[in-house]
C-alpha positions, -999 to +999 in steps of 0.1 A: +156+557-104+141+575-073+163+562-047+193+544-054+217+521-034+249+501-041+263+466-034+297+466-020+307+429-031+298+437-068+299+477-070+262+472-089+237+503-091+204+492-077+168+510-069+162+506-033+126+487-035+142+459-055+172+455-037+163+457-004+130+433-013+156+410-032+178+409+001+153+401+030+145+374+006+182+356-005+210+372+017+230+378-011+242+401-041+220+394-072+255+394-093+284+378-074+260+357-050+281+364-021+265+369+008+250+403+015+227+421+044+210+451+045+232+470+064+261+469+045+240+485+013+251+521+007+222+547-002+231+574-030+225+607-014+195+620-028+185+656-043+173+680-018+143+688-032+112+669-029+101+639-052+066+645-061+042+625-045+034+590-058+002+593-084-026+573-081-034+549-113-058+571-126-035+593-152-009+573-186+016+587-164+009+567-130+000+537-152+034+538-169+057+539-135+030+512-124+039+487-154+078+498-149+079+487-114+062+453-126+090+448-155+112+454-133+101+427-109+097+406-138+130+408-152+148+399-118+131+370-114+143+362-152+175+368-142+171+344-108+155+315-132+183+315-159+207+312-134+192+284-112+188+268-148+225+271-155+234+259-120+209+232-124+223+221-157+262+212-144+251+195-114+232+175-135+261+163-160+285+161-127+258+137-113+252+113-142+286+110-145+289+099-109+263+075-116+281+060-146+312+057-125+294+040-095+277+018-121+313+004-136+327+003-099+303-018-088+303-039-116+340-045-113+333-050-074+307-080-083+331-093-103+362-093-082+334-111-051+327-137-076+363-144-082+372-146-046+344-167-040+357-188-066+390-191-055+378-196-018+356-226-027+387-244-047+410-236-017+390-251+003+380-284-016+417-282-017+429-282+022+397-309+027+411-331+001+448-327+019+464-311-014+491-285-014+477-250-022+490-245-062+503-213-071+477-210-095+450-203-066+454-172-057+426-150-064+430-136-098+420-102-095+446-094-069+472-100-101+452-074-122+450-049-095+489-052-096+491-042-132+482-005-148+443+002-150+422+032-162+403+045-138+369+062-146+380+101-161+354+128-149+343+142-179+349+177-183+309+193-186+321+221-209+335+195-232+309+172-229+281+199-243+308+209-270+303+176-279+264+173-277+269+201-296+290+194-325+273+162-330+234+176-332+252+206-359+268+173-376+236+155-376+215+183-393+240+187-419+241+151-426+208+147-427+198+172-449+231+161-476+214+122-475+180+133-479+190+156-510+210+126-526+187+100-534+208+062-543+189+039-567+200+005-569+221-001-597+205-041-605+172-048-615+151-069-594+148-093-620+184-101-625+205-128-609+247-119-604+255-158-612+292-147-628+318-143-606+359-134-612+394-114-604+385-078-610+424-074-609+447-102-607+456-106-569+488-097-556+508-127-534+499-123-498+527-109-475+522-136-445+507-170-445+488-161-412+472-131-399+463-128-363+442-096-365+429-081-398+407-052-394+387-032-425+384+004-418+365+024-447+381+002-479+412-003-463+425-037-448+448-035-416+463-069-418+489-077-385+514-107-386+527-127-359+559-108-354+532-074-347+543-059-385+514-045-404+506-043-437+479-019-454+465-033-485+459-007-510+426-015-536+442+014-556+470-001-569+465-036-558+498-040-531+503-044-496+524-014-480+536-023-444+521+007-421+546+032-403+514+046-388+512+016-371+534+009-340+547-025-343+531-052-316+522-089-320+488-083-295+473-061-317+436-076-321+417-039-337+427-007-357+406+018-367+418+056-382+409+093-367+421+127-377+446+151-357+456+183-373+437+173-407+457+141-410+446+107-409+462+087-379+460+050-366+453+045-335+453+005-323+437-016-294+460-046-279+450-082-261+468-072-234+448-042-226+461-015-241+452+012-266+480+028-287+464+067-290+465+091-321+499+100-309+513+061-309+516+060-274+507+028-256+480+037-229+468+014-201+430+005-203+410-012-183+399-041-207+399-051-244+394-031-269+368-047-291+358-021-318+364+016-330+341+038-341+347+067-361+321+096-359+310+099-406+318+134-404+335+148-373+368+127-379+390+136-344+359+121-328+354+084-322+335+054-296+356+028-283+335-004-272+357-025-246+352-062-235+338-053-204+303-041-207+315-005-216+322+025-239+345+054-244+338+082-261+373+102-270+376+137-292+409+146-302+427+123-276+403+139-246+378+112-227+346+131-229+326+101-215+334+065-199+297+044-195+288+010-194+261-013-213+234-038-203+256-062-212+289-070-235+285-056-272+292-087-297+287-061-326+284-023-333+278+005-357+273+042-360+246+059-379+255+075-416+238+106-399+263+105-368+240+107-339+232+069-331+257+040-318+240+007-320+253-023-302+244-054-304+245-084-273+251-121-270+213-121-255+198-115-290+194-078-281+198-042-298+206-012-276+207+023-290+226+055-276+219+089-288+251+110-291+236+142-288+226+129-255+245+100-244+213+085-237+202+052-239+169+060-265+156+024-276+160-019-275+152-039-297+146-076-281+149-107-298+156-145-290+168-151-325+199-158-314+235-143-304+241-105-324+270-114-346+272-085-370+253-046-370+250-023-397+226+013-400+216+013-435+226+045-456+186+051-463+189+062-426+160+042-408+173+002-414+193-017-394+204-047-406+214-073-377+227-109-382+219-132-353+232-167-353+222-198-330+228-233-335+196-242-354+196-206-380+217-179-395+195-147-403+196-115-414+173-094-397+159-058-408+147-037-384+123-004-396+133+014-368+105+042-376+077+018-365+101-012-347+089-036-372+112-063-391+115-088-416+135-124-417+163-130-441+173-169-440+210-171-453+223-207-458+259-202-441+272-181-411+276-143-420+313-136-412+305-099-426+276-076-434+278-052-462+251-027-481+250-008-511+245+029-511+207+028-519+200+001-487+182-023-513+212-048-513+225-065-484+256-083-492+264-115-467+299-126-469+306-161-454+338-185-450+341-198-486+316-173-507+287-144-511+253-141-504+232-109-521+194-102-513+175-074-531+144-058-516+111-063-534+094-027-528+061-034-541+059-075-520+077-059-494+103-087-489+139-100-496+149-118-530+180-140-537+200-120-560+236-140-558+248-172-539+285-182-552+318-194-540+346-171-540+379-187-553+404-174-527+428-192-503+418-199-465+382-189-449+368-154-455+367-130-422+362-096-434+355-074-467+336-040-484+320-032-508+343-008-533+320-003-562+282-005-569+276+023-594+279+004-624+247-017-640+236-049-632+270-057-613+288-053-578+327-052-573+336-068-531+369-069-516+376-100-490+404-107-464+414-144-458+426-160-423+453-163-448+459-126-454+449-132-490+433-101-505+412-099-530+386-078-555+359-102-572+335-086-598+295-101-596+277-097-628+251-118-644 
């Protein structure tokens, strides 16, 4: 370094050509980026003697401090671009998330207009038809604005890439552990499951009604009227009423997360509430519809709400609050972790990518309204049931080449379930069991099963708990009458 100066606002060492260059160009310190002229730069004396004069590029030596000086201007300009990149990066997650938020406000803002216009017309048929004004008329959303809401959280950006982060390690992993296990179907394509009976005998129903039963991995969540739930264990065949659960008749959704290593309930409520991994009762802006637990990063889960949204929470911290094209009748996350499908009363399938919180595909359909979604475990199928007035099908989406085929079911899927390989779907209806097989080599669906289930009161949700042994398939199913029960299918 020939000549040397130094910053005052950072105490840095620099040669004079760069800095003073760098200066007259930006006004400010290359490290702290507070503002800096000239004049306040302080020049390192100097030896007395001499510095030889500068070579012409005709010697190694002159070439050498020639290529120097250019690395040098080279790596400053690194330096600028990395930074303007970092810069670049958080005001780019501060302004999508202001763009999620003025997307929800405005939606709520349509909504509340629509309602006032609603109650303005009535008032006003009212008064010209000489009526008295009923209490009943007042414009709605002034009563919810009275009660608790959740505002949209900001997102904190250095949570939000942990996130992205974890979720793209989680993928790879999970990827690579489902492409080294390889599932074969346990029935051949031949055989029909026409037998059906009791794999255990069932144990008597705690309630006579449940108002919210909810199936998360193979366990049952069944609530009574009184807000008491019960936990059905496939184990040893009992209900256990839940402590994890905090006792409330409007629970209508439970779903399970970790914290500390241990599995925790936490609940959503009719009247807009979520009770968090800590059984505290937070306020929330709508329903709760659905959880969704993350297959391998268990503290992190989706929460799709009633009003065109979803939350995406990690260990009790929001990392993200955005909103969908439309209300999501049905949803499911991806056996690798990285997609969250929903599904809409339009007929149509929206994908978000995780490791992006993007929006990265539709699938469009006028079959009819989603009603249930499920990713199959072979990682590119998505099974989605859409039901109208006139038909009931199963479709199955190749989402490597967006590609389908039709599965006509004869009743109303009430639940969707597949085996480990992704060559059975399993339809459970009100009174019984549908089973379809894939033909590899015709490239189509075959009728495997079609029975009635003896169990008391309609069918409204079930799993699968074992498909490993030959040429038969063990279900559990949950009654409207909180009846549960295990039913073998062999042929």
């Amino acid at each position: 370094m020939q000549c040397a100066m130094v910053s005052p606002k950072s105490g840095a060492l620099f040669e004079k050509e760069l800095i003073l260059q760098y200066v007259n160009e930006y006004h400010k310190d290359p490290i702290s980026s507070d503002p800096l002229s000239i004049d306040e730069l302080i020049e390192i004396r100097q030896s007395p003697y001499q510095a030889p004069r500068q070579p012409t590029l005709n010697s190694i030596p002159s070439l050498l401090s020639s290529l120097q000086n250019e690395w040098d201007s080279v790596a400053l300009e690194l330096f600028q671009l990395r930074k303007q990149l970092d810069d670049t990066r958080k005001e780019l997650s501060t302004a999508l998330y202001h763009h999620d938020a003025a997307v929800r406000v405005a939606s709520r803002a349509i909504k509340e207009r629509d309602e006032a216009r609603a109650a303005l017309q009535e008032l006003t048929i009212s008064i010209s038809n000489g009526n008295p004004i009923q209490g009943q008329q007042v414009d709605q959303s002034q009563a919810q604005d009275q009660g608790e809401t959740r505002g949209p959280i900001a997102p904190d950006p250095e949570l939000l890439e942990n996130v992205k982060q974890a979720v793209t390690e989680a993928n790879s992993q999970l990827f690579a552990e489902h492409k080294a296990t390889k599932h074969k179907v346990n029935t051949n394509l031949g055989t029909q499951l026409t037998s059906v009976k009791n794999f255990v005998d069932p144990a008597k129903a705690p309630l006579k009604e449940a108002v919210s039963i909810s199936v998360v991995g193979s366990k049952p969540y069944i609530t009574s009227k009184t807000g008491i739930t019960y936990v059905y264990s496939a184990e040893s065949n009992q209900y256990i009423k839940s402590e994890a659960v905090p006792k409330s008749k409007d629970i209508n959704i439970i779903g399970e997360v970790e914290k500390d290593g241990q599995v925790v309930s936490i609940a959503g409520t009719t009247d807009k509430k979520f009770i968090d991994i800590n059984g505290e009762k937070q306020a929330f802006d709508s329903v709760i519809e659905q959880f969704l637990t993350h297959p391998s990063i268990k503290d992190l889960y989706v929460i799709v709400d009633s009003n065109q949204g979803y939350s995406v929470y990690q260990d009790a911290k929001n990392v993200i609050n955005s909103t969908l094209p439309s209300n999501s009748t049905a949803a499911d996350i991806h056996p690798d972790g990285s997609l969250v499908g929903f599904g809409h009363a339009e007929g149509n399938i929206t994908i978000l990518d995780l490791k992006s919180f993007e929006i990265v595909k539709t699938l469009e359909s006028t079959a009819g309204s989603v009603n249930n979604i499920l990713f199959g475990n072979n990682g590119y199928w998505l099974y989605v049931n859409y039901q109208s007035q006139s038909s009931n099908i199963i479709r199955v989406w190749d989402l490597r080449k967006d590609s389908y085929s039709d599965i006509q079911t004869t009743n109303p899927t009430v639940k969707l379930l597949s085996d480990k390989s992704g060559h059975l779907i399993i339809s459970l209806h009100s009174q019984g069991i549908e089973v379809f097989q894939y033909n590899k080599k015709a490239k189509d669906w075959v009728v495997k099963s079609n029975l009635e289930l003896p169990i008391s009161g309609d069918i409204t949700n079930g799993w699968l708990i074992d498909d490993q042994q030959p040429e038969q398939l063990v279900v559990g199913v949950v009654s409207k009458t909180s009846a549960v029960e295990q039913f073998v299918l062999s042929e």
